[in-house]
C-alpha positions as CSV (number, residue, x, y, z in Angstrom):
1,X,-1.4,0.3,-2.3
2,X,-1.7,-2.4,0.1
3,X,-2.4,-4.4,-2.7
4,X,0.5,-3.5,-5.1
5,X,3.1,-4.3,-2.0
6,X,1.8,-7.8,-2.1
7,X,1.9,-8.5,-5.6
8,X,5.2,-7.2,-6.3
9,X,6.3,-8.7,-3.0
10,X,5.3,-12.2,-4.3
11,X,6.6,-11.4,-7.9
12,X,10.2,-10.3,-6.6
13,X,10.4,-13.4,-4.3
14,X,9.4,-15.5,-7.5
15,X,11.8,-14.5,-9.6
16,X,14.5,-12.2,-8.8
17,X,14.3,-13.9,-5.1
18,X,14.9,-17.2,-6.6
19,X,17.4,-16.2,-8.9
20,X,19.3,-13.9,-6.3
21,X,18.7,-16.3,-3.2
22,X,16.8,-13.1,-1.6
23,X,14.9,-14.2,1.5
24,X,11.3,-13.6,1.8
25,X,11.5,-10.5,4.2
26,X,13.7,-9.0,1.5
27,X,11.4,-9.6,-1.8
28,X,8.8,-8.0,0.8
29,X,10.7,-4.8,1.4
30,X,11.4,-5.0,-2.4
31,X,7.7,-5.1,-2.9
32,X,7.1,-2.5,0.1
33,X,9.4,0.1,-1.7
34,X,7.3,-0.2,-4.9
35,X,4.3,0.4,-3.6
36,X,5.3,3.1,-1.4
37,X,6.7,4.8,-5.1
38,X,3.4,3.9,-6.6
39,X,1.4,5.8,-3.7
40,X,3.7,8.6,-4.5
41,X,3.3,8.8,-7.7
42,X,-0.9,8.8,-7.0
43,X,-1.1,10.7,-4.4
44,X,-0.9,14.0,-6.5
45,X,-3.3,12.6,-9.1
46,X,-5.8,11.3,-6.8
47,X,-5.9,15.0,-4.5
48,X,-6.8,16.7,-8.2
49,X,-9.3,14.3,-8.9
50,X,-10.8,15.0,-5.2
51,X,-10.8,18.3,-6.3
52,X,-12.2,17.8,-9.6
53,X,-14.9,16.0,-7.9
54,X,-15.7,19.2,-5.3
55,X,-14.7,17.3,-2.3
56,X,-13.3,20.7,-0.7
57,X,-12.6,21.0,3.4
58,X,-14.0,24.4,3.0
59,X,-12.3,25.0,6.9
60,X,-10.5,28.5,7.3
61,X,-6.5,28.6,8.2
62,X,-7.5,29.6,11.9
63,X,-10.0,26.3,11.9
64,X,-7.0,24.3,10.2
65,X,-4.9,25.0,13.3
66,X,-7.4,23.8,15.9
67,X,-6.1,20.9,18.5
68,X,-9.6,18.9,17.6
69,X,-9.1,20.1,14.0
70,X,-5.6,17.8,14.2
71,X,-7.2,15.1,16.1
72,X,-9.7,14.6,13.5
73,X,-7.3,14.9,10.4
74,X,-5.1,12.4,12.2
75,X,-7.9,9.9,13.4
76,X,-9.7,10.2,9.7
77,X,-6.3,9.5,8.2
78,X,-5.5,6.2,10.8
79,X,-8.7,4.5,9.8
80,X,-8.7,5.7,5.8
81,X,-5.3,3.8,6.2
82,X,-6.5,0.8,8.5
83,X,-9.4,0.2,6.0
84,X,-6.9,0.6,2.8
85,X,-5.0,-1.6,4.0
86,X,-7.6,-4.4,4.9
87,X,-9.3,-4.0,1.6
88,X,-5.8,-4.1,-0.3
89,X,-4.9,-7.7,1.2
90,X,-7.7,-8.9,-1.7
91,X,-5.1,-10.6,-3.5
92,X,-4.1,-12.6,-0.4
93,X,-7.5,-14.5,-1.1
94,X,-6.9,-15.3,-4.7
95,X,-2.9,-16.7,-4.0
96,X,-2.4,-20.5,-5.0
97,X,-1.0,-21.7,-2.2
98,X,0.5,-24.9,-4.1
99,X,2.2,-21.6,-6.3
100,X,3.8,-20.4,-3.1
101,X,4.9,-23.5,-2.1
102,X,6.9,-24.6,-5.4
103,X,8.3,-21.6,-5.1
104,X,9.3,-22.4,-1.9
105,X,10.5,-25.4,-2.6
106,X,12.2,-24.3,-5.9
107,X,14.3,-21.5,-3.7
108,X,15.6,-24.0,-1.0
């Protein structure tokens, strides 16, 4: 998702950014907000695909409710994020950098 927030991020600031005068921390909460929709929208799809697959907890309610049950859950989730998030910046390696600066320039 990490990756969706920066391309619509830099597509808002390129064009409805320029045409609006919206600052750059604006088209990035623009492009936050449609990725953060666009993980919504997956997140059902993606759990019955898990599913699908078989990849099951298989844990009981009792086992569910366990304090080291939570920590795991919680420390899985922080680095499932951490390393989504690394793996979305991608697209920050393929940017033009002469792009974002015309842009730049264009918008001031």
């Amino acid at each position: 998702m990490h990756s969706i927030m920066i391309l619509s991020g830099e597509t808002i600031e390129a064009t409805v950014g320029v045409a609006l005068s919206l600052s750059t921390m604006a088209a990035a909460g623009c492009g936050n907000m449609v990725s953060d929709v666009v993980g919504i929208g997956l997140s059902g799809w993606i759990e019955r695909t898990c599913d699908r697959l078989g990849f099951r907890h298989g844990l009981s309610a009792s086992q569910l409710a366990l304090r080291q049950t939570q920590a795991v859950i919680t420390a899985s989730r922080c680095i499932g994020v951490g390393i989504g998030c690394t793996l979305g910046m991608a697209p920050l390696l393929f940017m033009s950098h002469e792009a974002a600066a015309v842009v730049t320039a264009v918008a001031t």
